[in-house]
C-alpha positions as CSV (number, residue, x, y, z in Angstrom):
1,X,13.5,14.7,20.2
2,X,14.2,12.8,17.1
3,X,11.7,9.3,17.7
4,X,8.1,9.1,19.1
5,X,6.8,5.2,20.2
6,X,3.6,4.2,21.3
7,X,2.0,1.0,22.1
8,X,-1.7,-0.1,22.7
9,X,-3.9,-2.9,22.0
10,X,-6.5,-3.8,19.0
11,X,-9.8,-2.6,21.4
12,X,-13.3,-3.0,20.3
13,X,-15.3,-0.3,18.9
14,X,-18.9,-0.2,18.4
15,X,-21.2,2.3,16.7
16,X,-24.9,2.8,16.9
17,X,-26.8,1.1,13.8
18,X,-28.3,4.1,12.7
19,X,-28.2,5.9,9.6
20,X,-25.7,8.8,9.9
21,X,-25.9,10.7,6.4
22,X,-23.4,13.5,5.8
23,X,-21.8,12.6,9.3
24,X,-18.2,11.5,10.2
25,X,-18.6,9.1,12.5
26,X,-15.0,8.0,13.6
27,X,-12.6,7.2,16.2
28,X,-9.0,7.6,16.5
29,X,-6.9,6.5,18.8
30,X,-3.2,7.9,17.9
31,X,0.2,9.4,18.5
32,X,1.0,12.9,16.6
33,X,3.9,14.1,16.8
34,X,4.8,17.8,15.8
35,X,8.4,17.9,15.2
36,X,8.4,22.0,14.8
37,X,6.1,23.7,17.1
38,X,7.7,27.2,16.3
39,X,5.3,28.7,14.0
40,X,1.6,27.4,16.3
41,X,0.7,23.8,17.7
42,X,-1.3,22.8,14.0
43,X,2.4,23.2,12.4
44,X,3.2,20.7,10.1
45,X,3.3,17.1,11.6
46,X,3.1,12.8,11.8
47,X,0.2,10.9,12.9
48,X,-0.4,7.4,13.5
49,X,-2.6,5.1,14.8
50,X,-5.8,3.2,14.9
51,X,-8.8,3.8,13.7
52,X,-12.3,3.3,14.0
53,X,-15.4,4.1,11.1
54,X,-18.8,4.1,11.1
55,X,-19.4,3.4,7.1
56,X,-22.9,2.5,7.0
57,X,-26.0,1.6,9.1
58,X,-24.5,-1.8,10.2
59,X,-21.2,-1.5,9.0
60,X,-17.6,0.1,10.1
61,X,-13.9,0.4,8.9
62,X,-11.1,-0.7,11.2
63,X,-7.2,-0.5,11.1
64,X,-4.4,1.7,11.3
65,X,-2.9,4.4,9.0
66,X,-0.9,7.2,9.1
67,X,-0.6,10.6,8.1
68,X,1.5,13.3,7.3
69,X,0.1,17.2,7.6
70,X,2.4,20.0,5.7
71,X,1.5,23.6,4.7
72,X,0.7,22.5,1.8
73,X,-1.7,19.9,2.3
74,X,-1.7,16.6,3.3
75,X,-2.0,13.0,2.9
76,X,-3.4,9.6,4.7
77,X,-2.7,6.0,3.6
78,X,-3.7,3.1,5.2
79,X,-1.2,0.3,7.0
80,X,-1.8,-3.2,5.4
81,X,1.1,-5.0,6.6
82,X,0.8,-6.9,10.2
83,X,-0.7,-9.0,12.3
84,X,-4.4,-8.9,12.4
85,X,-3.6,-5.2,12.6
86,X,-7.4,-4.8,11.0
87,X,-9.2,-6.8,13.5
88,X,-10.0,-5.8,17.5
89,X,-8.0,-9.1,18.9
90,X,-7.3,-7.0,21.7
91,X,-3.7,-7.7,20.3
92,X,-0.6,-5.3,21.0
93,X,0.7,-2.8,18.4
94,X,3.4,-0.7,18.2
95,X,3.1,3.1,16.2
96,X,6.6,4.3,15.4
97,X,8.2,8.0,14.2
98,X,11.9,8.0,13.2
99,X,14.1,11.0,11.8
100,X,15.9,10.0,9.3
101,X,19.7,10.4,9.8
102,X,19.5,12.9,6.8
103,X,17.6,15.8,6.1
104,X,14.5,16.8,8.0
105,X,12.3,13.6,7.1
106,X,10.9,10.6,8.9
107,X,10.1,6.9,9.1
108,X,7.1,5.9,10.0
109,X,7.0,2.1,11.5
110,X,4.5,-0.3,12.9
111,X,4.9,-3.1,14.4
112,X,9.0,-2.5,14.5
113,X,8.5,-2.1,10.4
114,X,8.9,0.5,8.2
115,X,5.8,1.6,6.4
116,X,6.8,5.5,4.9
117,X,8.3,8.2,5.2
118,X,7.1,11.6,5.1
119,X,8.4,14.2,2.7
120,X,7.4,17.7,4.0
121,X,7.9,18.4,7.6
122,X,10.0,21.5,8.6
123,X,13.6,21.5,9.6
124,X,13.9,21.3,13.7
125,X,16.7,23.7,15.0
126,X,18.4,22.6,18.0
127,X,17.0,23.6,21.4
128,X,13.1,24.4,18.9
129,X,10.4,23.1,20.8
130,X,9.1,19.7,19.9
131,X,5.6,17.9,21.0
132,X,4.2,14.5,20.8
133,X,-0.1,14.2,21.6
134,X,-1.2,10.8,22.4
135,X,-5.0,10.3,23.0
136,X,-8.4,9.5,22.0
137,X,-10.2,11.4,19.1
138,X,-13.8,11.0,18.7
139,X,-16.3,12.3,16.5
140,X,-20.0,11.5,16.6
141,X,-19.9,10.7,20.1
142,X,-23.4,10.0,20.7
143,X,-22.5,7.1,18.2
144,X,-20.0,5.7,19.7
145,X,-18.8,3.2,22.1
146,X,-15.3,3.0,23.2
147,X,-13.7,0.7,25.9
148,X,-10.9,2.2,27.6
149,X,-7.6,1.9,25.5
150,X,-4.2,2.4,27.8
151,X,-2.2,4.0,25.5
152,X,2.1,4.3,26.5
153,X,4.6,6.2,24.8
154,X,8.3,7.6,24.8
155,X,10.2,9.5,22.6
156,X,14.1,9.1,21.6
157,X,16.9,12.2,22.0
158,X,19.6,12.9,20.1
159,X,21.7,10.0,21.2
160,X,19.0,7.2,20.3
161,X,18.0,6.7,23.7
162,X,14.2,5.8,24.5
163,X,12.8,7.7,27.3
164,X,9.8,8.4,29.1
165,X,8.2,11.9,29.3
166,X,8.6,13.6,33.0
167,X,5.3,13.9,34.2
168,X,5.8,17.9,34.4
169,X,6.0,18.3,30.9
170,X,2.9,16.5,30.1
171,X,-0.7,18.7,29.9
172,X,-4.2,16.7,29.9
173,X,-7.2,17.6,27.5
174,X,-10.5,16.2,27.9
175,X,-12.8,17.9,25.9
176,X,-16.1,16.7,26.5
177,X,-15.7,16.4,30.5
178,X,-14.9,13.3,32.9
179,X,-17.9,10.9,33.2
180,X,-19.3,11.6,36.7
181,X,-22.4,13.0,38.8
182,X,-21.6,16.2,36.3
183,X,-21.3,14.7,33.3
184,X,-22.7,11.7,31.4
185,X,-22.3,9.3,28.7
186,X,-22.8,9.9,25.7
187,X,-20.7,13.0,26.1
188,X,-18.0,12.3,27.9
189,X,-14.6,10.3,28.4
190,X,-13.4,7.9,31.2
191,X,-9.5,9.0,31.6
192,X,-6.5,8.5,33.7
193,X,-2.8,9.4,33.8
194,X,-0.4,6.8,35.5
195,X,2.9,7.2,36.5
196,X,5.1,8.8,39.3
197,X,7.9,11.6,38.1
198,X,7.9,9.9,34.8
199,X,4.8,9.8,32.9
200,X,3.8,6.0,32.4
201,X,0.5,5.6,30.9
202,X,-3.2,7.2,29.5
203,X,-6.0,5.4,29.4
204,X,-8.9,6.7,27.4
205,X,-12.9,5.5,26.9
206,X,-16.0,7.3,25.6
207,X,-18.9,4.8,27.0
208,X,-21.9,5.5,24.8
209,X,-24.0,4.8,28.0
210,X,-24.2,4.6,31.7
211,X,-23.0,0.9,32.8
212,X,-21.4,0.1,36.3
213,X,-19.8,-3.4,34.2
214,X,-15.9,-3.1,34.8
215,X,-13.6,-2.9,31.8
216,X,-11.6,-5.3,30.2
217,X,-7.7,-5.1,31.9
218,X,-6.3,-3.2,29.0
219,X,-2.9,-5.6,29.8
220,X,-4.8,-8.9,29.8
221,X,-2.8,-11.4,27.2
222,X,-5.3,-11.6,24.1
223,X,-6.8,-15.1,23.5
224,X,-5.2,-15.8,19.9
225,X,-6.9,-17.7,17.1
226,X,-4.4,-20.8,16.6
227,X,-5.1,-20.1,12.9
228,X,-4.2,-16.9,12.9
229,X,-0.7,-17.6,13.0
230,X,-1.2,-20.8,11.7
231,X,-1.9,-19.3,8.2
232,X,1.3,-17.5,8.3
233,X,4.9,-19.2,7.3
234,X,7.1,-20.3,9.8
235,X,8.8,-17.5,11.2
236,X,12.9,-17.1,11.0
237,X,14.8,-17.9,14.4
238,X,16.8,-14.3,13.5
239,X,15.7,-11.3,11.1
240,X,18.0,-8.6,10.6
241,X,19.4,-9.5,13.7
242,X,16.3,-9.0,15.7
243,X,15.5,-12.5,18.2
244,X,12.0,-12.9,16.3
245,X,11.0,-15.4,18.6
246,X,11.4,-12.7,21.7
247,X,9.9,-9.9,19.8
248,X,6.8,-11.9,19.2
249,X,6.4,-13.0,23.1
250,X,7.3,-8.7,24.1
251,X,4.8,-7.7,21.7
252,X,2.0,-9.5,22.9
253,X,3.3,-9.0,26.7
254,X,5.0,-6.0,26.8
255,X,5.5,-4.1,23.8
256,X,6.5,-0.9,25.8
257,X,9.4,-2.3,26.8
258,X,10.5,-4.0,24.1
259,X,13.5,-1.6,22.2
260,X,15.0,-2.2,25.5
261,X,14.8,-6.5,25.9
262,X,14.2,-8.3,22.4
263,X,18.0,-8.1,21.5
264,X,19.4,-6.5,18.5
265,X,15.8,-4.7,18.0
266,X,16.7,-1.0,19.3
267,X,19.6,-1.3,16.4
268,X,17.5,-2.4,13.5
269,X,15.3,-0.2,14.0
270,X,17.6,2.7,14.1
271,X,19.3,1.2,10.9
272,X,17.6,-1.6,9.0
273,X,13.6,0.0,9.2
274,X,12.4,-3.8,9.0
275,X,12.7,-5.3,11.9
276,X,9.4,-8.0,12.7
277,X,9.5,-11.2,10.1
278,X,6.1,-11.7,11.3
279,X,4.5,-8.5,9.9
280,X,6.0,-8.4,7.1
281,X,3.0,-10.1,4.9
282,X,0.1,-8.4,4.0
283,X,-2.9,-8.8,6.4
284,X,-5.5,-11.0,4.2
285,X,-8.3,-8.6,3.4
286,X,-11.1,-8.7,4.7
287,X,-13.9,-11.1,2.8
288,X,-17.8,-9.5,3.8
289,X,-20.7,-11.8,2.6
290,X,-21.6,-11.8,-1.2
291,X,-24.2,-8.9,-0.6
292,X,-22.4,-6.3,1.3
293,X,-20.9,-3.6,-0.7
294,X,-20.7,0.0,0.0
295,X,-22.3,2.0,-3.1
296,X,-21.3,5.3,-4.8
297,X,-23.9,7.7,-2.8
298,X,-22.3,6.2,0.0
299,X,-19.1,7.6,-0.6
300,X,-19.8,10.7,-1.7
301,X,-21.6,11.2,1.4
302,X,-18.6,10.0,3.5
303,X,-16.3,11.8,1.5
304,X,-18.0,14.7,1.8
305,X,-18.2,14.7,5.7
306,X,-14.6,13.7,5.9
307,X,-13.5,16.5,3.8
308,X,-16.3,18.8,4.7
309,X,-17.7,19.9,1.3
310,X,-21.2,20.0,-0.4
311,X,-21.9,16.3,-1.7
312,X,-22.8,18.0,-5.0
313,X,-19.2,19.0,-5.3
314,X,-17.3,15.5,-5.4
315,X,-16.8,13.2,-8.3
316,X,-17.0,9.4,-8.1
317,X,-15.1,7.5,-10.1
318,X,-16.6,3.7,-9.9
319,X,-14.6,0.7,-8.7
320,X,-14.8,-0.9,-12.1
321,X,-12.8,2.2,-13.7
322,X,-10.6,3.6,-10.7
323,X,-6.8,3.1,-9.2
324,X,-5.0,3.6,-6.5
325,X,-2.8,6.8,-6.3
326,X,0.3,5.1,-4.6
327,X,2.6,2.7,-4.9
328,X,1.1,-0.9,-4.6
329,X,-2.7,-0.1,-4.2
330,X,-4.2,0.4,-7.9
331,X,-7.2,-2.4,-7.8
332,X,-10.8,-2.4,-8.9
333,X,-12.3,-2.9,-5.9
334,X,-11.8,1.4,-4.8
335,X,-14.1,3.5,-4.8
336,X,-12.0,7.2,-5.8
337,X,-13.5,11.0,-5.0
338,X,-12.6,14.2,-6.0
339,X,-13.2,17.6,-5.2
340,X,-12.4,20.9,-6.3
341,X,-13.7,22.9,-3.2
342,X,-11.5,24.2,-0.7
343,X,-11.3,22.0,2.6
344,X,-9.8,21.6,5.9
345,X,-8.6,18.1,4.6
346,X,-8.2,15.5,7.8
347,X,-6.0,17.6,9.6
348,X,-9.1,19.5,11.9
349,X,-7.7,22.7,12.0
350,X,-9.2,26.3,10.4
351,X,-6.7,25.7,7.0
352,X,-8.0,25.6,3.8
353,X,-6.7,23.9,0.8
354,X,-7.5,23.7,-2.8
355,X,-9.1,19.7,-3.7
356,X,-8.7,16.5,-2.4
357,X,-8.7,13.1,-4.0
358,X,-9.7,9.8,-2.0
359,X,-10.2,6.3,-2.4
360,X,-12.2,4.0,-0.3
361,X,-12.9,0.0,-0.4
362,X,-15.9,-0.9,-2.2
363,X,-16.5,-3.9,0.2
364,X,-15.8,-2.8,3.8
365,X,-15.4,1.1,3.1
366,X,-12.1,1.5,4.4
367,X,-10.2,4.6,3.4
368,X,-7.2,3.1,1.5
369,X,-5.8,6.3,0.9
370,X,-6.5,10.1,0.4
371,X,-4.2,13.3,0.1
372,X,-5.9,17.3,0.2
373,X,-4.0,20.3,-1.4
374,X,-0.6,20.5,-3.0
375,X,-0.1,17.5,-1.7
376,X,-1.8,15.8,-4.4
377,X,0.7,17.1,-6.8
378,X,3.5,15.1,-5.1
């Protein structure tokens, strides 16, 4: 395995307003994949995908990122180019791993675009087992409502062919339970694997409560602001020898299929890395009313659930004084926190690491960015 794609669709996502202090409250719908799996299943690997915040009371982050985990720490940075790719529009999107044709390294694209690369992922010997995990991650379920998001994916061989994954080699986790006569919302998912020999498609919820109102058809063609594209310049006929004008129609169609129909596509985006003239802008930020602000308690509280050390332990640097840590992102409008303490960072697992360093939006409390360990040396 040397790609991993996966499409789904901008879903709603609604969180109690309640105050949740010192609680991550997020969801995560994603594709991780592990390109080593010699050493245990938490070995360094890719995520990305879309997700979901509760930030305050009456207010939540939403958009996609992606990260990279190593043995030496890890980092997270948010995806601003796209689409709408910050608002539930029930639009497509497309989540994208590459290796690069050198080295051990890869791309990470969305939307057919490249938007980084890792730096720190182990070399994969020929015939070493790989995985890909494609799913719904929630925490602070009895917070959260989630609709059900049909998630596809395939993954590329050696020969930069796209395939789908044979149904035997696919294993099912549902944590909390299946909703049923056993179990009930809040805690527990609504899930279903389709697909024959070939497995074709997952579709995940976590209702936050009992309701017999069917969902939304996860394929139903979004209803798309005329302004949205409206604001956007007029899109080339070609780009990098992509048809724009049929990648636009297969995204918001049938993204899953569309390395194999928009022509020239599959070759850009095993050579070029940008490959969708229409997601090439930054997404306009997102403008909340005059009042709303998230304040410095409020971060350090988040940022001490995220990264699962004593509040007393982070610093906050205010918005007027902080930057950005990468490329592109310094502004004064970030919250930044650091800590000292040891943590699991986001990557969930029993590792520990030395510090972390984050910044989130002071307006909609977004994490922009955020890296844990060594990793913050890089």
């Amino acid at each position: 395995m040397i790609g991993g794609f996966a499409t789904w669709r901008n879903e709603p996502v609604n969180f109690d307003k309640v105050d949740t202090p010192q609680t991550t409250v997020q969801v995560a719908n994603y594709m991780r994949v592990s390109p080593n799996t010699e050493n245990s299943p938490i070995a360094p690997n890719i995520e990305v995908g879309l997700y979901a915040e509760k930030t305050g009371k009456a207010t939540q982050a939403y958009g996609p990122r992606w990260s990279e985990i190593s043995n030496q720490g890890g980092v997270t940075r948010a995806i601003t180019l796209g689409v709408n790719p910050a608002k539930a529009d029930r639009r497509n999107h497309t989540y994208m791993v590459v290796r690069q044709d050198k080295g051990d390294q890869w791309d990470i694209l969305y939307d057919f675009n490249k938007v980084g690369s890792t730096g720190h992922q182990l070399k994969v010997p020929r015939g070493n087992p790989n995985r890909i995990d494609l799913g719904l991650e929630v925490m602070g379920p009895q917070y959260a409502d989630v609709p059900a998001i049909a998630s596809r994916m395939q993954f590329m061989s050696e020969d930069k062919a796209w395939h789908q994954v044979a149904s035997e080699n696919t294993a099912q986790v549902i944590s909390l339970g299946t909703c049923g006569s056993a179990r009930k919302p809040p805690y527990c998912f609504t899930a279903k694997m389709t697909g024959g020999t070939s497995f074709t498609q997952w579709t995940a919820g976590k209702p936050r409560k009992a309701s017999t109102v069917a969902p939304v058809h996860a394929f139903a063609p979004p209803a798309l602001r005329p302004s949205a594209s409206a604001q956007r310049p007029e899109t080339p006929k070609s780009f990098n020898g992509v048809d724009q004008q049929a990648l636009r129609q297969c995204l918001l169609n049938d993204p899953d299929g569309c390395l194999a129909t928009v022509p020239g596509l599959s070759e850009c985006v095993a050579g070029a890395r940008l490959c969708n003239a229409e997601a090439l802008q930054s997404a306009a930020p997102e403008t909340p009313g005059p009042t709303a602000s998230v304040s410095g308690e409020d971060v350090r509280e988040r940022a001490a659930a995220d990264f699962a050390v004593a509040p007393d332990k982070v610093s906050v640097v205010s918005p007027s004084m902080s930057t950005g840590f990468a490329a592109g992102t310094d502004t004064p409008s970030m919250w930044t926190v650091t800590s000292a303490e040891a943590t699991p960072g986001l990557g969930r697992h029993d590792a520990r690491f030395n510090g972390f360093r984050a910044s989130y939006s002071a307006t909609t409390g977004q994490l922009i960015e955020a890296c844990w360990g060594q990793m913050c040396d890089v």
